[in-house]
N, C-alpha and C positions, 0 to 999 in steps of 0.2 A: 909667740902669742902677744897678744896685746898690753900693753902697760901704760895702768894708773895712777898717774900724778897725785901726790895733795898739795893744795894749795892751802896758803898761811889763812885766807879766810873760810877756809874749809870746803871748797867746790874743788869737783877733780879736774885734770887734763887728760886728754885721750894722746898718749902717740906711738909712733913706728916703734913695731920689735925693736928687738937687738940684733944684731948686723950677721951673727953666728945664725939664730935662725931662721934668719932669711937664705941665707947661702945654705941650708940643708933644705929647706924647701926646693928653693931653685935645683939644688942636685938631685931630688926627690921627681922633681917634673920632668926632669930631663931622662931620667931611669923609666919613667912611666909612659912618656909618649917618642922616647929614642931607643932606649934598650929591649925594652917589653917586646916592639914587633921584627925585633933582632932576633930577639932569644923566643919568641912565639911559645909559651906553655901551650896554646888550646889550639886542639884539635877538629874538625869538623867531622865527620863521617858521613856520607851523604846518603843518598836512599838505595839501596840496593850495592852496598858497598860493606865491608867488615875491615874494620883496624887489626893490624898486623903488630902488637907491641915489641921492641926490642928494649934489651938493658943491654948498653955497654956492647952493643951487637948481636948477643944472645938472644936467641927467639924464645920469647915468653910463648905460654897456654892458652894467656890471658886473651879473649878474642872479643875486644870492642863493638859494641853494637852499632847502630845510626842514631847520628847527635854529636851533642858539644862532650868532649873530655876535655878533663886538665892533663898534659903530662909532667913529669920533670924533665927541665933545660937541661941539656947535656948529657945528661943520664938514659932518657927515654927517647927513642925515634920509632914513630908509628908509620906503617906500610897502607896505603888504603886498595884494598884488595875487591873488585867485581866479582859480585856472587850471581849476578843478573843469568840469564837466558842467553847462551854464546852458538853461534853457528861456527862448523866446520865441516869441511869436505879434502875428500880422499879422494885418488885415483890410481890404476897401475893397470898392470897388464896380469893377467893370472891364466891358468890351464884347466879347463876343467875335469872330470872324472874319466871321460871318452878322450882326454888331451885336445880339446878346441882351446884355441886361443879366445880368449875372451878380456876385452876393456873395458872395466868398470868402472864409475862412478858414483860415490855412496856422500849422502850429507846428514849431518849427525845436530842433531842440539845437546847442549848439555851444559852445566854450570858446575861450579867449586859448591861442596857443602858445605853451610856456613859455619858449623858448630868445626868442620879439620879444616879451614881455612888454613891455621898457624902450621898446622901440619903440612898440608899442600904446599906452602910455604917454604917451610924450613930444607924437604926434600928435592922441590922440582924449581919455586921461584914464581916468579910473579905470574898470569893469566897469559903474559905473549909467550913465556916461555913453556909453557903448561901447554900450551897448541903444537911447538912445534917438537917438544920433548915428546909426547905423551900421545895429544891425540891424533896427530896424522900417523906414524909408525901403527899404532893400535887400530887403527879403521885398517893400513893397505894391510897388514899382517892379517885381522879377523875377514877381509877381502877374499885372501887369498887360502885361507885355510877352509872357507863356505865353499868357495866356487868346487875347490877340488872333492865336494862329493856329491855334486850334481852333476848328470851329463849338459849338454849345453843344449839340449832340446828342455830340459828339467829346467834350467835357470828358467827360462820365458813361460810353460806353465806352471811352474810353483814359484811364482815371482814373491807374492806376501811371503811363504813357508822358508825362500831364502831370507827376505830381508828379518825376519823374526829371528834366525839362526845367527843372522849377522849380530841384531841387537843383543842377544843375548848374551855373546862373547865377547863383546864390549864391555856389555855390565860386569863380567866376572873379572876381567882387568883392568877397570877403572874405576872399582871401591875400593881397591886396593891403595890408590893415589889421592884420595878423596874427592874424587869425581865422577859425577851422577848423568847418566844416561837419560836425558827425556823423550827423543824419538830419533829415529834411523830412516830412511828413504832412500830408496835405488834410484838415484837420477838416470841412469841409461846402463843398457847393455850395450855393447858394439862387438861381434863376433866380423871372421873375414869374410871375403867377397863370396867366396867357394862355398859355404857356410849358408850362406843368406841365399844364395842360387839354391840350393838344394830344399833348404826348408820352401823358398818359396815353391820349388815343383813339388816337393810333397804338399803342399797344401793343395798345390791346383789336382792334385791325384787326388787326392781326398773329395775334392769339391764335385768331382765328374765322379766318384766311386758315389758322393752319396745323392748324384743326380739319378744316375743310373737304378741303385736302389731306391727311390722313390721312382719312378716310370716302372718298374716291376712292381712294387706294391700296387700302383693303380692298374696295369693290366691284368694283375692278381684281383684285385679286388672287384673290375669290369666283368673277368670271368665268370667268378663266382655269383654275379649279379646276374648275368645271362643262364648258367644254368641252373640260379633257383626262382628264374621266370619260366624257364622249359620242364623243370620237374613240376613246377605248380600248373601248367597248364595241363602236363599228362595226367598230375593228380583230378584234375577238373574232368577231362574227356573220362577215365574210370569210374569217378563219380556216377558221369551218367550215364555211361552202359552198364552199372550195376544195375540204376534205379529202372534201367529194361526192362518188366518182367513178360513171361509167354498172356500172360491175363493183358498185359498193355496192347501186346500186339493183336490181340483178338478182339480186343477193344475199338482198336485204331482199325481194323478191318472193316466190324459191326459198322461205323461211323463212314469210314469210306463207303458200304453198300447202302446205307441209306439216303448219301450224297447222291448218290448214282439214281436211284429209286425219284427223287424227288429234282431229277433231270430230265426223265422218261417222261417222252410226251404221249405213251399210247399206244404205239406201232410198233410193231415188231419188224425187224431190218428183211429187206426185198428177199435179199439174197442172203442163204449160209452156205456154208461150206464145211465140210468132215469129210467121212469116207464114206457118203454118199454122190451120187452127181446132183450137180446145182440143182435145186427147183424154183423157179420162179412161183414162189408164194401166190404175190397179186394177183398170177394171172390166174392160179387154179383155184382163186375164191373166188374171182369172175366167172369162172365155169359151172362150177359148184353152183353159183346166183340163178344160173338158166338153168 
């Protein structure tokens, strides 16, 4: 610190410490901008990251948030652990329930839960090692144990109802680890050549079986159009030889003799004929006249 002279006529002097406090300063500086980011107490945690505390290599409980901590030098080493959204993918060869060979490829999300981080930790190891411990074996295993109870016609139409069987076996042995399932997706089936010829001719049978049934529903359905045009027609013609009756036709006669009557010019025809012989009419009214 600083030191105050008096002088004989009573005014001070200002001057340099003493020699000792300066050299504990100097050693003071040196500790603060040499040693300090040697021995580094603080910690960063970054965003989407969880501290991992050890003591002495002991894995603490204690599971640091995101932000600055202090720890203690030499005592304390913190782990910075990803809890973020991690992709993985699995593939292998499996059998199915009919024994098809079939090659799957399954892709998985999923992250460390933040709160068993120290846990996840302690058991399996950092996030690279958590992929290759944990989640690949756990996808071709839950792979292989789905497929075997579909037939391989089942895998391709209950394609969602597999991959939900798939996710679901995941989830049951990967809370166990402290690792959380957020979705599952079938990247591909691949069944063999012999496999894929078949299904494709069963489809083309199918396609001509339900060609074939529709052209019978439409000649079915032509039919039945033609013969409720020929019932309705015969119902029409009944119609009207009910509405016949013996008074129409006597009517329709009356009607014809009158047409007849108001055609007659007057004269009665030359000649008739029955089981008489001919007579000339005209001429025996000529006779008659003399």
């Amino acid at each position: 610190m600083a030191v105050f002279d008096q002088k004989a006529d009573g005014g001070r002097m200002f001057s340099l410490p003493s020699f000792p406090l300066l050299k504990w300063g100097l050693i003071l500086g040196v500790l603060l901008f040499v040693v300090l980011p040697i021995v580094n107490p603080f910690v960063v945690v970054e965003a989407g990251h969880r501290g991992v505390v050890t003591n002495f290599g002991k894995v603490s409980q204690e599971v640091w948030g995101e932000g600055l901590h202090v720890r203690i030098p030499v005592m304390q080493e913190v782990q910075t652990i990803n809890v973020q959204i991690q992709k993985g993918e699995g593939e292998g060869e499996s059998a199915s329930r009919d024994l098809q060979s079939v090659h799957a490829k399954v892709a998985i999300n999923f992250h460390l839960i933040a709160d068993r981080v120290a846990e996840t930790y302690q058991a399996v190891g950092n996030l690279g090692t958590v992929g290759d411990r944990i989640i690949l074996p756990a996808v071709q295993e839950a792979v292989k144990a789905t497929m075997a109870k579909y037939t391989a016609e089942e895998l391709i139409s209950k394609r969602s109802e597999v991959r939900d069987q798939i996710n679901a076996t995941l989830k049951e042995r990967m809370t166990r680890h402290g690792i959380a399932i957020d979705e599952v997706s079938i990247v591909n089936f691949a069944f063999s050549p012999s496999f894929n010829q078949a299904i494709e001719a069963k489809t083309t049978a199918e396609q001509l079986k339900l060609k074939a049934e529709r052209d019978l529903q439409r000649i079915e359905v032509e039919a039945r159009q033609k013969v409720a045009s020929a019932k309705a027609e015969a119902e029409a013609l009944s119609l009207q030889r009910q509405q016949v009756t013996p008074e129409m036709i006597r009517l329709r006669e009356v009607e014809n003799q009158s047409e007849a009557i108001k055609k007659w010019d007057g004269h009665l025809p030359g000649v008739t004929g029955g089981s008489i012989p001919f007579i000339n009419i005209q001429r025996q009214q000529a006779e008659i006249g003399r």
